[in-house]
C-alpha positions in Angstrom: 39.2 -50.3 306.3 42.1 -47.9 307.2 42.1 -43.9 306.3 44.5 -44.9 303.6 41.6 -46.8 301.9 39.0 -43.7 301.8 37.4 -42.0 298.9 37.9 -38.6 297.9 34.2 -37.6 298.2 34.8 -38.8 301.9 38.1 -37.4 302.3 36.5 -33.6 301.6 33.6 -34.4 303.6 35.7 -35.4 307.1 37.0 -32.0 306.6 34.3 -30.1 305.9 32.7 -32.0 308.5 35.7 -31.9 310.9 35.6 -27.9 310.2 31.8 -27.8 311.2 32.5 -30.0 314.3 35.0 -27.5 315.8 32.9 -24.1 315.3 30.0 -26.1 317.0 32.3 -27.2 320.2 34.6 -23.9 320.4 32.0 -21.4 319.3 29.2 -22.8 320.7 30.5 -23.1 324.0 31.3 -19.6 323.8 27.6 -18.5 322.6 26.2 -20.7 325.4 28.0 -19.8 328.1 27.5 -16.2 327.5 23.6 -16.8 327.0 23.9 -15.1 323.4 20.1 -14.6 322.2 19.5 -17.2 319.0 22.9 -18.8 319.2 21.9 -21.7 317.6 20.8 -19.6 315.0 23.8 -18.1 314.7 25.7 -22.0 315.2 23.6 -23.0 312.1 24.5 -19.6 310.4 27.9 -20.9 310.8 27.6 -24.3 309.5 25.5 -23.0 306.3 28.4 -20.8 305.6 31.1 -23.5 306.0 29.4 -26.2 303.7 28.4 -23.5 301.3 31.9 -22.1 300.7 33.6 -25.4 300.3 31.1 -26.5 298.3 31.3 -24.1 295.8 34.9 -25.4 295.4 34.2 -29.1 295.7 31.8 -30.4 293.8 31.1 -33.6 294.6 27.5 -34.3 294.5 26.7 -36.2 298.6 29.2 -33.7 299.9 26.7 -32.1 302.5 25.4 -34.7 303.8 28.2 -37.0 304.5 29.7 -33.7 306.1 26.8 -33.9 308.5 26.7 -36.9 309.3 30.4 -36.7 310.3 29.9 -33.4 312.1 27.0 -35.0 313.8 28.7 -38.5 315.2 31.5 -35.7 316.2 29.3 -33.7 318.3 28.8 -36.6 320.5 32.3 -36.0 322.4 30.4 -32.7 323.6 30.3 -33.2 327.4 26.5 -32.2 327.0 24.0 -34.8 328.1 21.8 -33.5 324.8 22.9 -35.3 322.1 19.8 -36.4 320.0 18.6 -32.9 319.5 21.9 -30.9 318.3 22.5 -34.4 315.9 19.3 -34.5 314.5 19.7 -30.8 313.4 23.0 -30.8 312.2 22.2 -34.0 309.9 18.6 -32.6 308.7 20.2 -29.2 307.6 22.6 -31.0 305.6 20.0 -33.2 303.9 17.7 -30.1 303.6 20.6 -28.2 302.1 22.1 -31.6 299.9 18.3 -32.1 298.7 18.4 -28.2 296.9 21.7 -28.4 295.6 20.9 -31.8 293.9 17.4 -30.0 292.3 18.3 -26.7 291.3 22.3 -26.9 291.1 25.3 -25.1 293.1 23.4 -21.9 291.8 22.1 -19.1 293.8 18.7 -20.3 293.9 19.9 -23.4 295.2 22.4 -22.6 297.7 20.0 -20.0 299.4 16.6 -22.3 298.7 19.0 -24.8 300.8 20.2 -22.4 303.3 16.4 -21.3 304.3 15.4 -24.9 304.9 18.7 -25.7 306.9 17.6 -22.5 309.2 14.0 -22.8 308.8 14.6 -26.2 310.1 15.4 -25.2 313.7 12.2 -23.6 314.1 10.1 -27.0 313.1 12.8 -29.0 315.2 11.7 -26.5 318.4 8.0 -27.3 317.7 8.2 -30.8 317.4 9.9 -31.0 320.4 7.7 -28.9 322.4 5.1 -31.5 321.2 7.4 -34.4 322.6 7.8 -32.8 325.7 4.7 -31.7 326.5 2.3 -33.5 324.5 -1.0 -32.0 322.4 -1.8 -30.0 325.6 0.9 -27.6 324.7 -0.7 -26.4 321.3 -4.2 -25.9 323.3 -1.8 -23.4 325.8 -0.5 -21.6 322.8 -4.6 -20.9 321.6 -5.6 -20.0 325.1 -2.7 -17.3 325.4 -3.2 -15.9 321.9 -7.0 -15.4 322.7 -5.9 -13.5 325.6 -3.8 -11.6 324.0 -6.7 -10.4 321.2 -9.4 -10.1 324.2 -6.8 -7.5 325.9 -5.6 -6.0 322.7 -9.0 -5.5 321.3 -7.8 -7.1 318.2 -10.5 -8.4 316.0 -8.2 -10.5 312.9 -7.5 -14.4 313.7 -3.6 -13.2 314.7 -3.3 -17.3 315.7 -0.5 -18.1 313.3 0.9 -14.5 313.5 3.8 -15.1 315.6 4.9 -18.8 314.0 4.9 -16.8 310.1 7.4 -13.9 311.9 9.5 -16.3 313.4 9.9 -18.2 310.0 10.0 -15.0 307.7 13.3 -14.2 310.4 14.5 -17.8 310.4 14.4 -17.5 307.0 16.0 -14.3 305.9 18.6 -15.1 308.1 19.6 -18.4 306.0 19.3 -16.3 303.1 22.1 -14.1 304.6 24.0 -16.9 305.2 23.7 -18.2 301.8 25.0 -15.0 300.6 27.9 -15.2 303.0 28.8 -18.5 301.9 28.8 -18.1 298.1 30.9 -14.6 298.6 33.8 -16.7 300.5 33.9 -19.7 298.0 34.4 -17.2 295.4 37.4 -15.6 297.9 38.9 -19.0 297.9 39.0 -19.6 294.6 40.3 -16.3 293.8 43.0 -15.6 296.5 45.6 -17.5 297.9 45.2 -19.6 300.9 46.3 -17.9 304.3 47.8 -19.5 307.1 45.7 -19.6 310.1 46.6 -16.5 312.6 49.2 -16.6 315.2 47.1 -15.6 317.6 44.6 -18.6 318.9 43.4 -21.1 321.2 44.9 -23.5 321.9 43.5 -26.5 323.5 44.6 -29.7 323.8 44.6 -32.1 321.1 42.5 -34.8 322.4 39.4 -34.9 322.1 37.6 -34.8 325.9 36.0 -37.3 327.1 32.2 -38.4 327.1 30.0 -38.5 330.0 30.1 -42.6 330.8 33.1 -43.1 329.0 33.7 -46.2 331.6 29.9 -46.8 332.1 29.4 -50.6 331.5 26.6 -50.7 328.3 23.8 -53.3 328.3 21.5 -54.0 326.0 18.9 -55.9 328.6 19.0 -52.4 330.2 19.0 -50.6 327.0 15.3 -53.0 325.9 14.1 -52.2 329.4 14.5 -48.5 329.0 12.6 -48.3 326.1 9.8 -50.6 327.6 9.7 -48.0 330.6 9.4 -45.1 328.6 6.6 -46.4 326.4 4.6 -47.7 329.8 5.3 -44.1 331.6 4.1 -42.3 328.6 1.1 -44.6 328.1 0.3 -43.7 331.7 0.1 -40.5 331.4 -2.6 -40.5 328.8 -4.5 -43.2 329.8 -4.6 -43.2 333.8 -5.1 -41.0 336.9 -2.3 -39.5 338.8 -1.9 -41.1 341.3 -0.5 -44.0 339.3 1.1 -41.7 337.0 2.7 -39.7 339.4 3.4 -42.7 341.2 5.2 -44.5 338.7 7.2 -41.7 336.9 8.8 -40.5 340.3 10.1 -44.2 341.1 11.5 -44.4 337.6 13.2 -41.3 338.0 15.0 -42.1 340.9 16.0 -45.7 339.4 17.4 -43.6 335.8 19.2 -41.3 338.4 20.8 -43.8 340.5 21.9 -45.6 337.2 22.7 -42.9 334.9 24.8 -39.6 336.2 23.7 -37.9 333.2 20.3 -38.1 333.6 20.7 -37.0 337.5 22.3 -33.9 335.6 19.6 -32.9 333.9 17.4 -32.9 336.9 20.0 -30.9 339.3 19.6 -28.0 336.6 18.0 -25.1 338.4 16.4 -23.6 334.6 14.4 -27.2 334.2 13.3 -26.6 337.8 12.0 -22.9 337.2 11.1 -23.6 333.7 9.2 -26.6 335.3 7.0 -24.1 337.4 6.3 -21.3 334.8 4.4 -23.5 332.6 2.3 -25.5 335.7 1.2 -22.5 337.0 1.0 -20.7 333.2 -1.1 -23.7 332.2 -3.4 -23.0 335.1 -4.0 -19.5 334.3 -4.5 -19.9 330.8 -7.2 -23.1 330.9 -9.2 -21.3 333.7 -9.3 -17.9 332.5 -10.2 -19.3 328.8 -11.8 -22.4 328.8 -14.0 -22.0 331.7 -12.3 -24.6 333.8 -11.3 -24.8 337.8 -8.0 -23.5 338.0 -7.0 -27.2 339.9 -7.9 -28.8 336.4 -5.6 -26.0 334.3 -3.4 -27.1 337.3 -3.5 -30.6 336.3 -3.0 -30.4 333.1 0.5 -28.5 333.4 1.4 -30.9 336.2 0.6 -33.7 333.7 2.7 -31.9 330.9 5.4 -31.1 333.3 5.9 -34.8 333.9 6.1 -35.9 330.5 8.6 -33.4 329.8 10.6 -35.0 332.6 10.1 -39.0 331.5 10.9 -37.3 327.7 14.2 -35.4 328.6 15.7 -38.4 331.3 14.4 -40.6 328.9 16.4 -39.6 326.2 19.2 -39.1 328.5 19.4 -42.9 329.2 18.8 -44.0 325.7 21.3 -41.8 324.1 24.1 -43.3 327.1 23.2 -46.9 326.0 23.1 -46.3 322.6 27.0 -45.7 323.1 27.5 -49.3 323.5 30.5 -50.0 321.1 28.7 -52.9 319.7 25.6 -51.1 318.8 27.8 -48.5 317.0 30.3 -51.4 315.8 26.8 -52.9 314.1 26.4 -49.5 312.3 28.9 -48.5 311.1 29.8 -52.5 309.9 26.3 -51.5 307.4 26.4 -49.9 304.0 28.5 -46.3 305.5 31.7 -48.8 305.2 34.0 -45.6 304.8 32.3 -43.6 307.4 34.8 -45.5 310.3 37.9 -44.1 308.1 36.1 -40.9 307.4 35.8 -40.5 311.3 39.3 -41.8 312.3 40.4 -39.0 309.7 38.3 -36.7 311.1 39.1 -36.7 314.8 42.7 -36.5 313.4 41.9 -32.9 312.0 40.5 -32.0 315.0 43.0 -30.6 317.5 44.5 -28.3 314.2 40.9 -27.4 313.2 40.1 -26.4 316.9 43.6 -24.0 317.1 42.7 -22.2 313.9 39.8 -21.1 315.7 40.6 -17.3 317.0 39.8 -16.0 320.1 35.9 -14.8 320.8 37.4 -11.2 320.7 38.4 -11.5 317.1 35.6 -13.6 315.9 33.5 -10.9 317.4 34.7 -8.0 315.9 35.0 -9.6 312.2 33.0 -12.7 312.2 33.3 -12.8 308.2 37.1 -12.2 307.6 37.2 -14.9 310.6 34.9 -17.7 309.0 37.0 -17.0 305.8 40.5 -18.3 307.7 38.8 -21.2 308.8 37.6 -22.3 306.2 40.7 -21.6 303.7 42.3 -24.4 306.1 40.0 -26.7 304.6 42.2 -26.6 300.9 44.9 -26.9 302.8 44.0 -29.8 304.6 42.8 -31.6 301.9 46.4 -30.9 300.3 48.0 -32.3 303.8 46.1 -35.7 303.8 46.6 -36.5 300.1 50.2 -35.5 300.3 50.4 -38.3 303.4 48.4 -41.1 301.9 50.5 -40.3 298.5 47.5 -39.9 296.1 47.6 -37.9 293.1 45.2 -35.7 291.7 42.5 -36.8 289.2 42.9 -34.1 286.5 46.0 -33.6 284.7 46.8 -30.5 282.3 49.4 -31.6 279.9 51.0 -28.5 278.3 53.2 -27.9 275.6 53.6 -25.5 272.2 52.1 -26.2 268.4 53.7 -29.7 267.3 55.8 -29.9 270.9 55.3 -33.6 271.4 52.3 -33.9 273.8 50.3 -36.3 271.4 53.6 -38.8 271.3 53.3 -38.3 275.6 50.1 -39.0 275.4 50.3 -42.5 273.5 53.1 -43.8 275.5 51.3 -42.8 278.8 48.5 -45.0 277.3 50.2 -47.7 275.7 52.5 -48.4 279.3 49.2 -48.2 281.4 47.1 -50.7 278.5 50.2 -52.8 278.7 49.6 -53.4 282.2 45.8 -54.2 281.8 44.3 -50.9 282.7 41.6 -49.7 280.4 42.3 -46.0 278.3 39.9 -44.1 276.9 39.4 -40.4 275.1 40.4 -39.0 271.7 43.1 -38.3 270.2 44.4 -35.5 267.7 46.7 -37.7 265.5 48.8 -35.0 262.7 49.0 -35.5 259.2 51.4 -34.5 257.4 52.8 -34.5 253.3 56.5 -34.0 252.5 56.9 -32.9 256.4 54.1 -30.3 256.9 50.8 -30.5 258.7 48.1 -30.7 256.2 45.3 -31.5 259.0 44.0 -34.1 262.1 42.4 -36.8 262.1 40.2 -38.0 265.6 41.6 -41.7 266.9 39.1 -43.2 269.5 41.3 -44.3 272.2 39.1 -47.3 273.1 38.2 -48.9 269.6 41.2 -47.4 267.7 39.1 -45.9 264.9 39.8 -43.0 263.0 37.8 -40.2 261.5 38.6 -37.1 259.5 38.6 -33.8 261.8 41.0 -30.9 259.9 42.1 -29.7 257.4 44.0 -27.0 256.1 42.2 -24.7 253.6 38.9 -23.8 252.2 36.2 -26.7 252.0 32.4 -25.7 251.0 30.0 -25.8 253.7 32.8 -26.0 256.9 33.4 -23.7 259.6 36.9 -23.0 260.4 39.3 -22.7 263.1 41.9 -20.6 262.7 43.7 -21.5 258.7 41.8 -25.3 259.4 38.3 -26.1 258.1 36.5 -28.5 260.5 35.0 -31.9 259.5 31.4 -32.5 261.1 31.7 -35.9 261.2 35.3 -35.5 263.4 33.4 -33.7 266.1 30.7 -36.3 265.9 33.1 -39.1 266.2 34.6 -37.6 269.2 32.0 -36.6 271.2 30.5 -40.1 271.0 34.0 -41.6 272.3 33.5 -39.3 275.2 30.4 -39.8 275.8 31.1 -44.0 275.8 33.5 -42.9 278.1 31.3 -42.3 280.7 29.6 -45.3 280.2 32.8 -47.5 280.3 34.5 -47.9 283.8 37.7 -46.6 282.2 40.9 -45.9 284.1 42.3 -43.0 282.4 40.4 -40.8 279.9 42.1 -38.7 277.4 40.9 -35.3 275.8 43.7 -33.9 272.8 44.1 -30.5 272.1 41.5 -28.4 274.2 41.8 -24.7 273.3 39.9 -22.1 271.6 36.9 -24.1 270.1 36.2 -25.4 273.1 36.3 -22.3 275.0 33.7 -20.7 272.5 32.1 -23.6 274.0 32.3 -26.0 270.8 33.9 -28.8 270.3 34.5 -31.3 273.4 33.2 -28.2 275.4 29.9 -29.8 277.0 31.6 -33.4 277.7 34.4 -31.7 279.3 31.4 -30.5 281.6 30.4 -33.9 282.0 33.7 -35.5 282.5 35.2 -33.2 284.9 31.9 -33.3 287.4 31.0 -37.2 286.9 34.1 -39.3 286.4 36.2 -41.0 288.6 38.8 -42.1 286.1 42.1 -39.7 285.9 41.5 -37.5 283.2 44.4 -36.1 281.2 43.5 -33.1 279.2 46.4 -31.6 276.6 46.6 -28.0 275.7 48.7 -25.3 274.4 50.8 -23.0 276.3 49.0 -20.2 277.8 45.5 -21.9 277.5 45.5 -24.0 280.8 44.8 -21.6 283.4 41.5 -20.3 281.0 40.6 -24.4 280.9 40.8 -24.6 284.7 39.0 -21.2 285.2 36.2 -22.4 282.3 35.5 -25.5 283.6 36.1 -24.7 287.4 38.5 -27.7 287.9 39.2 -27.9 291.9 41.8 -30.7 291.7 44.6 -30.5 288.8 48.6 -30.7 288.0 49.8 -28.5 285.2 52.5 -31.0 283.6 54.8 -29.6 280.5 56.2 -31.9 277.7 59.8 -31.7 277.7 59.8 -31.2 281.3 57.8 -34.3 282.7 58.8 -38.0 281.6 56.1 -39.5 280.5 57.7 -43.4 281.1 57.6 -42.2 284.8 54.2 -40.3 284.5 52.9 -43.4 283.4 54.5 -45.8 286.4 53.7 -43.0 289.0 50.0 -43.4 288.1 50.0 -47.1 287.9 51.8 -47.1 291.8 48.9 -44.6 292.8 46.1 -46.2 290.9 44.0 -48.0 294.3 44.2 -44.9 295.9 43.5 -42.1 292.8 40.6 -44.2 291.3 38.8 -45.6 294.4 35.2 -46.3 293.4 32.8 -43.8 295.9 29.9 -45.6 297.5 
């Protein structure tokens, strides 16, 4: 499968996960290397914001989470040795965040319900790998220093789970922020025209750098025997004295580091080193002082969490280098993600121009908003960039045109050329009526069975509401919302809605399967209106993707063979 071959739904998401990829390699390196306080807070900030605002634009319901995963495989060419953690993170917030949407809607609630899980989420992810690291013995550290913190405080309240319910009430309000953030710059970019990035960037080079091992020869025998080692060196630690732990763990450290430069890498860092001593000699304190024990059996214990935080980190190292192998990712991504290969090839395309539209840390310090805002408006025009090079059309066409100006004779031949080379039409259809050359009313034509129903009329008819000088016929309005409705049911090609306009802006009429239509279907929907009405249609019903075509103006003979030559591409079916 080629990039020509993709979905929409995957198209947007190798952007918005392309757009995500390149604040996490170009902003993050900045927030690391300047040992910014909570920068993966403010990384994850970031990446709320991004999927937020585009997501308030595009709709598409498995946006967020194919957007992670992208963003997440991307993050890989990140010369960092630590891959599984930032992956893990970036994939569960968009899950977290995708899981909220889908209950509660792209509402407030459920953007910042979403948001606060996505940020909430780093705190969990911190824990659970303290527990990896360290084991069970690092929660009975965390009691022992907490009760020396009441004894010397003189505090009498149980203040155990004190400091975990501030750090998530922070965690949290600071999603919430970004939540807010988010929704304020979707409604920017539907409101204001799209900005070129500024002249004034970054420029790196446009290929993507190199991973660690890039030429390292994979191999699955050493990939088995790694995990095998792992399990044994973990299961010695628990189960048997040091001298055989010890033993063993220092041999297999010096066998991963002779084999893998990446886990030597990790082990020539002087913060693992220090961070290495503060909690042996922490875990010492704490267990003697508290528990009553000989400070060499607090000693022990930290030694004994020390090295399982070594086996852990190299561990992981080694894994995550053979897990590189090309055919173990040629395996996955042969599975049921058979557009995310495209989606990627797309994505690492986008790259280098994503990457320049990044300003420089000067200006993304002094108006991080304004600066999140340009990124992300390259997103629209992106999308616009790649559909303009693969040639495929939009899905949602406006057909314009005055009272009685021809759009219901477009709209036939547009369906009879496209059912006369076998694709399937749906919709309704306003056909006029007239006597002796005037318009006496409409009658409703199903487009798929070719039945008719009574809909207007002109004048006064007991018990009918009106529209304007017509009185409406119930059983019109029934007919046609059933065709719609069948039209969602029916894998249909192109689906037709006649005449939207003022009922259906008082929100009767076709009003709610318009809803339904413009958020579900794949088909190519043409929608007629009146002059003047179509910008209030595509505000009402928030359509992202549309063309504006005028009778008179546009032919509907090549209309009709332009969508047939585009129809692989503007009606692919999304996994």
């Amino acid at each position: 499968m080629t990039k020509y071959d993709l979905s929409e739904k995957w198209i947007k998401a190798s952007i918005v996960g392309t757009i995500w990829a390149a604040s996490e390699i170009v902003l993050g390196s900045f927030l690391h290397n300047l040992k910014v306080p909570f920068s993966g807070n403010v990384l994850t900030g970031i990446g709320i914001v991004i999927l937020i605002s585009l997501g308030s634009t595009w709709r598409e319901n498995g946006l967020f989470w194919r957007a992670g995963l992208i963003c997440a495989i991307m993050k890989t060419i990140s010369p960092s040795a630590v891959i599984f953690g930032p992956m893990i993170a970036i994939l569960s917030e968009s899950l977290l965040l995708e899981l909220s949407v889908r209950l509660f809607g792209r509402t407030l609630l459920g953007f910042a319900l979403g948001a606060v899980l996505a940020m909430t989420w780093n705190l969990f992810q911190r824990i659970i790998n303290l527990l990896i690291f360290y084991g069970l013995n690092i929660i009975e550290l965390y009691q022992n220093l907490i009760q020396m913190a009441q004894k010397q405080l003189q505090i009498q309240s149980n203040i155990l789970w004190l400091p975990l319910i501030v750090l998530l009430l922070v965690y949290g309000f600071l999603g919430f922020i970004s939540a807010i953030v988010g929704i304020r710059i979707g409604k920017k970019l539907q409101i204001q025209p799209k900005k070129n990035p500024a002249d004034s960037v970054t420029h790196i080079s446009s290929k993507p750098s190199k991973r660690v091992g890039f030429n390292f020869r994979h191999s699955l025998i050493w990939l088995s025997a790694n995990i095998t080692l792992l399990i044994t060196a973990l299961y010695l630690l628990n189960y048997s004295s040091m001298i055989y732990w010890g033993s063993f763990i220092f041999m297999l450290s010096i066998v991963w580091s002779v084999r893998y430069q990446r886990a030597l890498r990790q082990l020539s860092k002087p913060g693992f080193w220090l961070f290495f001593v503060c909690i042996t000699m922490l875990t010492a304190f704490a267990f003697s002082k508290v528990q009553g024990e000989r400070w060499q059996e607090g000693l022990l214990i930290g030694l004994q969490m020390n090295f399982r935080a070594v086996v852990v980190v190299l561990g992981f190292a080694v894994l995550g280098t053979e897990l590189y192998n090309p055919v173990i990712r040629t395996f996955f991504l042969s599975t049921s993600f058979k557009q995310l290969p495209a989606a990627l090839e797309l994505s690492f395309e986008s790259l280098p121009v994503m990457i320049a539209g990044i300003p420089d840390f000067r200006t993304v310090f002094k108006n991080p908003v304004a600066v999140i805002y340009q990124i992300v408006s390259r997103g629209e025009e992106r999308l616009q960039e790649i559909k303009r090079e693969m040639n495929i059309l939009p899905r949602v066409y406006l057909l314009s045109g005055i009272l009685g100006g021809g759009k219901t004779t477009f709209v036939r031949t547009v369906a009879e050329i496209l059912k006369t080379n076998h694709r399937r039409v749906g919709g309704i259809l306003s056909v006029r009526l007239t006597e002796k050359e005037k318009t006496i009313g409409y009658d409703l034509l199903d487009l798929s069975t070719g039945q008719t129903e009574k809909f207007l009329r002109i004048g006064d008819f007991p018990g009918k509401e009106k529209i304007g000088r017509y009185s409406i016929f119930p059983q019109g309005i029934r007919k046609g919302q059933i065709a719609l409705e069948n039209s969602l049911k029916c894998p249909l090609d192109l689906i037709v809605v006649d005449e939207v306009g003022k009922l259906e802006l008082q929100g009767d009429g076709w009003a709610d399967s318009l809803h339904k239509l413009v958020g579900v279907t794949n088909a190519i929907l043409l929608i007629t209106v009146r002059d003047g009405f179509d910008q209030r249609v595509i505000e009402k019903w928030q359509i992202a993707e549309y063309q504006i075509i005028h009778v008179g103006v546009t032919n509907p003979e090549l209309f009709a063979s332009r969508i047939l030559m585009n129809f692989s591409e503007t009606i692919k079916a999304i996994p």
